[in-house]
Phi, psi and omega in degrees: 000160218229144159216153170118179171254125182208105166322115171317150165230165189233122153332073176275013178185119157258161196244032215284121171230187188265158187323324187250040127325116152304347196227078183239171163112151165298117158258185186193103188235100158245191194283177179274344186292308200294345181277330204280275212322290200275028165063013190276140138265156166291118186108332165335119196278145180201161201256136154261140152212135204264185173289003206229310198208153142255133182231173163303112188216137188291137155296151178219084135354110161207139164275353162273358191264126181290145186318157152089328175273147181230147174268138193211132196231119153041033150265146196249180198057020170236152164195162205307129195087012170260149180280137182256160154248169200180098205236124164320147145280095200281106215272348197277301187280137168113350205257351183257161186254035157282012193221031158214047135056000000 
């Protein structure tokens, strides 16, 4: 279960590349006020989750990208003009042994 406040983003631009790209893999680019709200850094591994799916993404802190918008690179189930999420990864859960009687 997801808690807390955490603000839609809207796709302004996806990104897809191809096998012999040098720059590959799930990415995410947001403004830096939208990183300060959700507690985000830059290089920071983080969950999108989109309309379809959630997947895993490297974070990118960028000032070109407008406030409420995210630049989204080889995530998959997203596309450009959907609304998004950008969720901290929780490196914690899941690590204690009280759930295993």
């Amino acid at each position: 279960m997801m808690e807390g406040f955490q603000p839609w983003l809207m796709v302004s631009q996806y990104i897809a590349t191809r096998s012999g790209d040098a720059d590959r893999g799930p990415l995410v680019r947001l403004h830096p006020s939208e990183a300060r709200k959700r507690l985000l850094e830059d290089g920071e591994l983080v969950w999108v989750y989109g309309p379809r799916r959630h997947e895993l993404a490297v974070l990118v802190v960028d000032d070109t990208v407008s406030p409420g918008n995210v630049v989204a690179r080889d995530i998959l189930g997203i596309a450009p003009a959907e609304i998004v999420r950008v969720v901290k990864h929780d490196f914690d859960a899941g690590r204690s042994t009280s759930n295993l009687g």
